[in-house]
Backbone as JSON, one array per atom type, in Angstrom:
{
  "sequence": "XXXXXXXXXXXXXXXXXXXXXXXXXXXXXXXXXXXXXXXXXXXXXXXXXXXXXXXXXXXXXXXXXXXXXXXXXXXXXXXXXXXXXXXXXXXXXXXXXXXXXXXXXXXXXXXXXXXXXXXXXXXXXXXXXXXXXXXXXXXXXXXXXXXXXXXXXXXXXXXXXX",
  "N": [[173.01, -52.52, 100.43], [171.26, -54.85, 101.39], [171.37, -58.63, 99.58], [169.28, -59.15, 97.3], [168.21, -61.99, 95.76], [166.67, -63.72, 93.28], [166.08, -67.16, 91.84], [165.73, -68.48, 89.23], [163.96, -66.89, 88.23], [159.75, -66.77, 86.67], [158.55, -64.5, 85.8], [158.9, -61.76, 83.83], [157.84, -59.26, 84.41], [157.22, -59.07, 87.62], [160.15, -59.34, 87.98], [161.13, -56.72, 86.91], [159.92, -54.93, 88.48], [160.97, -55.42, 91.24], [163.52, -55.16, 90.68], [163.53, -52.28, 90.35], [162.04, -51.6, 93.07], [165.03, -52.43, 94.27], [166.56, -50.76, 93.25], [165.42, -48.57, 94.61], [166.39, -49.25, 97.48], [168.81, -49.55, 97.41], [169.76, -51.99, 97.45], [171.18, -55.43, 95.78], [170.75, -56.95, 93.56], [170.87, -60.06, 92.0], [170.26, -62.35, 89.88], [169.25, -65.37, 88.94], [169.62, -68.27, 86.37], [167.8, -70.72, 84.98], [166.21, -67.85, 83.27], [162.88, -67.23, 82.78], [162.45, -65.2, 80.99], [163.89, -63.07, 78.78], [166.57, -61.33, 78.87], [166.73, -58.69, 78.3], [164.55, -57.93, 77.5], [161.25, -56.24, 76.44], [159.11, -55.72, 78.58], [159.92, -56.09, 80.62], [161.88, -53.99, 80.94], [160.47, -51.75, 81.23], [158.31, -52.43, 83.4], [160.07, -51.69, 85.15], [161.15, -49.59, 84.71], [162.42, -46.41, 84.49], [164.61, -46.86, 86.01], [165.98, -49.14, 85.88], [168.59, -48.77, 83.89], [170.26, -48.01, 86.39], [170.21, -50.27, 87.62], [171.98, -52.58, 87.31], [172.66, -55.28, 87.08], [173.4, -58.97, 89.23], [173.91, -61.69, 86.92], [173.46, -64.73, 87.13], [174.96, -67.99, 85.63], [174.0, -70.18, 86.84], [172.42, -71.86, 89.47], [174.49, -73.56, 90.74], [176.56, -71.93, 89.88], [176.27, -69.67, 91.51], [176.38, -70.01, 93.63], [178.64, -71.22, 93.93], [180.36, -68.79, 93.84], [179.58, -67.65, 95.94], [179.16, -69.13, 98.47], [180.43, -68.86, 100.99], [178.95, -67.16, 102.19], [176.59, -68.51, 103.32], [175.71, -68.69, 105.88], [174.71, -66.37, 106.36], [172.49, -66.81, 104.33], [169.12, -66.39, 103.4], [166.16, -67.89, 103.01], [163.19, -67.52, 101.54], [160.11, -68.91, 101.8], [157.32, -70.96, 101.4], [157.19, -73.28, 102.9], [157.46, -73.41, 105.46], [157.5, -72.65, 109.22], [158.56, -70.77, 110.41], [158.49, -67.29, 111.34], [158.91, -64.15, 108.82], [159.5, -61.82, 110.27], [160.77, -62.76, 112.75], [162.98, -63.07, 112.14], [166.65, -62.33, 112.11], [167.93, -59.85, 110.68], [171.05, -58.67, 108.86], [173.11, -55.99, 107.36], [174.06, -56.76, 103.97], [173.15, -59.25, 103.74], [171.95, -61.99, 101.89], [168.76, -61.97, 100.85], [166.81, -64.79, 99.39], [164.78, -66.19, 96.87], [162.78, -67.97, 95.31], [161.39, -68.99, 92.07], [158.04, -68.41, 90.47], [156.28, -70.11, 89.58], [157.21, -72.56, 91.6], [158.72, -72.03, 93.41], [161.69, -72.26, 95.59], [164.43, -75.04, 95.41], [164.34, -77.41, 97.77], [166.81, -78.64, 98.17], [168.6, -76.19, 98.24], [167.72, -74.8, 100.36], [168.41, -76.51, 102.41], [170.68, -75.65, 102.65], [170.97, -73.91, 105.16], [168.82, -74.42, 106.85], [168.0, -73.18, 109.34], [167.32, -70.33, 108.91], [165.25, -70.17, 106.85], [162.43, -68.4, 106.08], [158.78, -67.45, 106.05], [156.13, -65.81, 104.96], [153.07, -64.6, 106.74], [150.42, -66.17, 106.31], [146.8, -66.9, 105.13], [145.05, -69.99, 105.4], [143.59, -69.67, 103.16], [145.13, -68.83, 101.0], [147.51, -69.74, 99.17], [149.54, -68.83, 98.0], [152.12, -65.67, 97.81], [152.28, -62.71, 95.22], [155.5, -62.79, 93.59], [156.9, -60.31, 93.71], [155.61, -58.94, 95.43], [156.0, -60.44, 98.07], [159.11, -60.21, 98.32], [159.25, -57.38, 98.1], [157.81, -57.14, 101.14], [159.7, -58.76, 102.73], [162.2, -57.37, 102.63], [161.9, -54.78, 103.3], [161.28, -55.04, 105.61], [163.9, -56.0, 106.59], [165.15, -53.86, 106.13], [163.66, -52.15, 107.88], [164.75, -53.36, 110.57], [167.31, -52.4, 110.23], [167.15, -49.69, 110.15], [168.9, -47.33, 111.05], [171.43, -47.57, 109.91], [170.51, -47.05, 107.07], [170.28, -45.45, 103.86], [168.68, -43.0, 103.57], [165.97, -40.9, 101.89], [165.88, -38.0, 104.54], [163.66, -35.85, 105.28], [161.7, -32.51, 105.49], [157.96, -32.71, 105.13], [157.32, -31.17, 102.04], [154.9, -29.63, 100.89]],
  "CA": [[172.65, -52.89, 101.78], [171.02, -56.5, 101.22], [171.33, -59.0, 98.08], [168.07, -59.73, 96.6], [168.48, -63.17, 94.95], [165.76, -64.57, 92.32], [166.51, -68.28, 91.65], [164.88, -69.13, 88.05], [162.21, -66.02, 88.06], [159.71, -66.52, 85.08], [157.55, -63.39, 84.79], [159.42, -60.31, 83.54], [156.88, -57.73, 85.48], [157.73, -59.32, 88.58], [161.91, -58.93, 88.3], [161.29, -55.59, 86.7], [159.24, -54.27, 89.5], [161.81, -55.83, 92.24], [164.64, -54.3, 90.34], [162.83, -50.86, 90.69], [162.4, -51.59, 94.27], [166.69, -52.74, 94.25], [167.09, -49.42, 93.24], [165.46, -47.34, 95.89], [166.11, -49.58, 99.07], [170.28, -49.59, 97.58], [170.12, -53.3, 97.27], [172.25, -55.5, 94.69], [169.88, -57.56, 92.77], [170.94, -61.3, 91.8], [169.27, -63.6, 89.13], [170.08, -66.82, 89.03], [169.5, -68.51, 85.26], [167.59, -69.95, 83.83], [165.13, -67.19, 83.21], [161.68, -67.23, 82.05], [162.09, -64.17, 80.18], [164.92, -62.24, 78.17], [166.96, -59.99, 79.76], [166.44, -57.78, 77.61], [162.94, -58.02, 77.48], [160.78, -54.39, 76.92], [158.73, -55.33, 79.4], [161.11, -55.83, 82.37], [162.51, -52.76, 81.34], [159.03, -51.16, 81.45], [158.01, -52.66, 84.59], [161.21, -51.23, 86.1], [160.82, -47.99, 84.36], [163.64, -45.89, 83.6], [165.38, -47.69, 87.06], [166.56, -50.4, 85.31], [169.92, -48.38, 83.94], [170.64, -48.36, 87.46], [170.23, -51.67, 88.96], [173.34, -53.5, 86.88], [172.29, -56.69, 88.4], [174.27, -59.65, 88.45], [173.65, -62.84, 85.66], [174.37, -66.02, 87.19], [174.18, -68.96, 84.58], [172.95, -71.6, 87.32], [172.58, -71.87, 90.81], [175.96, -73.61, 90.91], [178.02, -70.88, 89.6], [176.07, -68.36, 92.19], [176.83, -70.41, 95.23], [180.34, -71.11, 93.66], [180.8, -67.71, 94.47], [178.89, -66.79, 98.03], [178.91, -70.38, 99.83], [180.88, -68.49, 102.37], [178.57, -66.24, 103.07], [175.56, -69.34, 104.09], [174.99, -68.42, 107.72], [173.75, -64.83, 105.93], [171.18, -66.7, 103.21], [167.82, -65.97, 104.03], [165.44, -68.45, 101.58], [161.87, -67.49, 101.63], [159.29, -70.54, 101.63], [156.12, -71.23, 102.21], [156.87, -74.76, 103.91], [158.13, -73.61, 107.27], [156.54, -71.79, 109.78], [159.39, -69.58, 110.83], [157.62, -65.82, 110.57], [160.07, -63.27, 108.57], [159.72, -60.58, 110.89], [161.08, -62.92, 113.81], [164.24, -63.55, 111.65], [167.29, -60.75, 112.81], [168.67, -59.58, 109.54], [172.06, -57.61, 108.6], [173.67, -55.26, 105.82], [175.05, -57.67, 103.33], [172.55, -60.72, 104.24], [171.52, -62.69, 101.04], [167.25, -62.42, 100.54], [166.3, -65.57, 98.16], [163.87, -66.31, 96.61], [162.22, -69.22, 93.94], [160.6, -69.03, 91.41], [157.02, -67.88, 90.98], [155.78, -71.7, 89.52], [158.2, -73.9, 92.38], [159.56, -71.99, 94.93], [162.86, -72.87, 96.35], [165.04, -76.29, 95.74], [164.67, -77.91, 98.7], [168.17, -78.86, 98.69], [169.33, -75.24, 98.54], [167.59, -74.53, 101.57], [169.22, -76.99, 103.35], [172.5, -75.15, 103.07], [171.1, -73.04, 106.02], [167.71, -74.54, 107.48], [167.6, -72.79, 110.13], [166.78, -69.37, 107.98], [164.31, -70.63, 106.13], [161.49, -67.72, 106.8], [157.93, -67.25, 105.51], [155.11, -64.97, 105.23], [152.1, -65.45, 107.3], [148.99, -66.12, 105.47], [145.52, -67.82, 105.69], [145.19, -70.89, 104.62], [142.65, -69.62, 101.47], [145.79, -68.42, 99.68], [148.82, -70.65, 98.19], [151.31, -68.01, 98.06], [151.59, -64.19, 97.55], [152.86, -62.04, 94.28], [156.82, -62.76, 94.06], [157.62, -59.01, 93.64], [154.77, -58.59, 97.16], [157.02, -61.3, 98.77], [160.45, -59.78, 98.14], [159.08, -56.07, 99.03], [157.51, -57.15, 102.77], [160.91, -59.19, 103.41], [163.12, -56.55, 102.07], [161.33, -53.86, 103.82], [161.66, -55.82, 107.33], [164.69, -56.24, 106.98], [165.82, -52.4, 106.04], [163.45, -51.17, 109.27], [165.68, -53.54, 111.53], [168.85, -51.62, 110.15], [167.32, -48.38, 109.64], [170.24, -46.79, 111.43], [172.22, -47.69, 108.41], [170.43, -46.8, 106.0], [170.52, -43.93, 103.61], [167.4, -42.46, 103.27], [165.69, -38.99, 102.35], [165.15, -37.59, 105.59], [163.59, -34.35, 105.19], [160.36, -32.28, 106.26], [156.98, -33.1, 104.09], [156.36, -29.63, 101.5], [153.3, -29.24, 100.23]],
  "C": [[172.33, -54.37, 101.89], [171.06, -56.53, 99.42], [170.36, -59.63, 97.64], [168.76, -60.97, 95.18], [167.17, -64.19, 94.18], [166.25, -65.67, 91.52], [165.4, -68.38, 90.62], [163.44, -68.43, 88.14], [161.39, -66.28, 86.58], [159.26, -65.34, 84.87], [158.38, -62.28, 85.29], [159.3, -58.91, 84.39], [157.41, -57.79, 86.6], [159.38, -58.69, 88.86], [162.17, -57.7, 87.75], [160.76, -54.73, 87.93], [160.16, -54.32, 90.2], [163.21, -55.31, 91.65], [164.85, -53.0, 90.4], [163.22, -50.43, 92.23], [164.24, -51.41, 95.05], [167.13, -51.34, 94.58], [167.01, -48.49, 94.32], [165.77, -47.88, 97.48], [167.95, -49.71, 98.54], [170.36, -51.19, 97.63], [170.42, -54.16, 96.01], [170.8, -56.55, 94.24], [170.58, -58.57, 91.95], [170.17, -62.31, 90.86], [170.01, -64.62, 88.6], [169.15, -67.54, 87.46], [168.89, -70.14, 85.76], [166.4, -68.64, 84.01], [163.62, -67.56, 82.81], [161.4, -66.37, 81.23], [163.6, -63.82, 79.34], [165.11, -61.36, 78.93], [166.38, -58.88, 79.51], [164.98, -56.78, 76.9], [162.09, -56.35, 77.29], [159.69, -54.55, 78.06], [159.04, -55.1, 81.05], [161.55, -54.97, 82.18], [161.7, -51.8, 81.62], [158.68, -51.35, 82.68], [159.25, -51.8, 85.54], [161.74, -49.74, 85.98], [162.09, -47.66, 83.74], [164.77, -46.16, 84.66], [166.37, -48.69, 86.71], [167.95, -50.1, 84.59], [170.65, -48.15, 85.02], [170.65, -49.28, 88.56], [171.73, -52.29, 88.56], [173.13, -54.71, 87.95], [173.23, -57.53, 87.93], [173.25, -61.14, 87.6], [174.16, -63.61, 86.44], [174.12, -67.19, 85.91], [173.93, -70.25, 85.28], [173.27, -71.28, 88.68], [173.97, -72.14, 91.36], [176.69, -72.47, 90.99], [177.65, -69.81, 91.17], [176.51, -69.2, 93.72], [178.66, -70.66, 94.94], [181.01, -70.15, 94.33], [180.33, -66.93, 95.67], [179.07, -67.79, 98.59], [179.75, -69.53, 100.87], [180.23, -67.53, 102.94], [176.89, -66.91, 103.7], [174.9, -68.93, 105.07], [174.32, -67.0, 106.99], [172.65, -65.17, 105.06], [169.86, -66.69, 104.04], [166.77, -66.54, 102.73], [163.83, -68.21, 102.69], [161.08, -68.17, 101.21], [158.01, -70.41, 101.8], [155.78, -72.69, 102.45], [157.93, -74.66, 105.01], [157.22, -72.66, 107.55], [157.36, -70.91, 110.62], [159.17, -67.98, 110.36], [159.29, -65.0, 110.22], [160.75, -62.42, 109.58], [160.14, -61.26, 112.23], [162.68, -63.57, 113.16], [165.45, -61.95, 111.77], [168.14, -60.86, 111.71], [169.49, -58.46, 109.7], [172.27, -56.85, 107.33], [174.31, -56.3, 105.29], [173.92, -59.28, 103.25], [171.64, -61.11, 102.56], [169.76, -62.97, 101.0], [167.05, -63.27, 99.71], [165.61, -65.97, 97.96], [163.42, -67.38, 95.49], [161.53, -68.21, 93.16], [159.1, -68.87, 91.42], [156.17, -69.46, 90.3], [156.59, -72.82, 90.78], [158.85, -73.37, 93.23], [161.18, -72.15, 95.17], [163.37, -74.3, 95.94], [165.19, -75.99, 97.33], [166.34, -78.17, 99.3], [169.76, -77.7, 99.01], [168.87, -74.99, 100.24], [168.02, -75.55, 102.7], [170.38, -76.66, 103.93], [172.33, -74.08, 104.62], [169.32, -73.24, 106.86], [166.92, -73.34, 107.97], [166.97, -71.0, 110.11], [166.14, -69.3, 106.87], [162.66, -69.76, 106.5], [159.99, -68.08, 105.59], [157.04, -65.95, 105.88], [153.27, -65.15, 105.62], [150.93, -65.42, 105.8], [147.59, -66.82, 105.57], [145.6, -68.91, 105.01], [144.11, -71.23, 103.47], [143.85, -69.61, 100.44], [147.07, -69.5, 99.66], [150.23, -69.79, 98.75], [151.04, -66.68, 97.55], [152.54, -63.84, 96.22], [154.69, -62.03, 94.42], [157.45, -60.88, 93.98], [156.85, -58.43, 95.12], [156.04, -59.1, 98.12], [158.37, -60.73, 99.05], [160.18, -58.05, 98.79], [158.98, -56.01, 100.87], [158.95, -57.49, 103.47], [162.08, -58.18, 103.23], [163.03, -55.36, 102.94], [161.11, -53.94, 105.29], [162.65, -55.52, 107.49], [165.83, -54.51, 106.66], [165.07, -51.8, 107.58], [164.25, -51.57, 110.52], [166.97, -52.89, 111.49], [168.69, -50.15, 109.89], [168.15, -47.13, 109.77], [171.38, -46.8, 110.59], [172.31, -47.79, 107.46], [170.47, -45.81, 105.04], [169.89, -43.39, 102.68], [167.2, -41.04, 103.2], [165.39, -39.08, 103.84], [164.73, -36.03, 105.94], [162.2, -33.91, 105.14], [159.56, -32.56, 104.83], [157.37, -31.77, 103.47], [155.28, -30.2, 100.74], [152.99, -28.14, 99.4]]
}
């Protein structure tokens, strides 16, 4: 449904958790090199449980190569910041639309987010905190952007048992 994109994630827990998530919201999961961790890592596969034989994410080996291959799909990236004041939930997301994300030390290159300004969202916050948990971050925006399409999504829908 959407492509969760982690540009140079370092902590393991984090991209194992959000690969978990990948799994149950049907979204493709993207990491852009370098890492901070090993792929292979036991605790990203831990954090991600026994999910993680079903994400098959893709490997880029640099930002280059990954825009090499999407720049045409720009007008769909969606970079999450915390230096704009454009709220997520007033951004109108589709199936297919590129979520990205920095790094959990640096955020975003500036000069990626130029490729598309004007989708440059954030998440509100007070001004006690910095910035929120990158696997928090990627759930709220991810989770916006599946209730605007929930018509096309493909969810249990079936009575509670108890």
């Amino acid at each position: 449904m959407f492509n969760i994109v982690l540009v140079n994630p370092k902590i393991h827990t984090n991209t194992g958790s959000i690969g978990r998530m990948c799994v149950n919201c049907g979204a493709k999961l993207h990491l852009v090199k370098p890492l901070g961790f090993e792929i292979d890592d036991k605790h990203l596969r831990r954090a991600g449980l026994d999910y993680w034989a079903n994400l098959n994410p893709i490997i880029w080996e640099s930002l280059g190569e990954f825009l090499e291959a999407n720049l045409e799909f720009k007008d769909r990236f969606f970079f999450a910041t915390t230096k704009c004041n454009k709220l997520y939930f007033k951004a109108k997301f589709n199936p297919g639309d590129y979520l990205i994300f920095g790094g959990e030390d640096c955020g975003l290159p500036l000069e990626l987010m130029r490729l598309n300004m004007d989708n440059c969202i954030t998440i509100p916050m007070t001004s006690q905190g910095r910035s929120l948990n990158l696997a928090t971050s990627v759930g709220i925006i991810t989770y916006e952007a599946i209730r605007q399409n929930i018509d096309k999504f493909d969810f249990r829908d079936s009575v509670c048992e108890f």
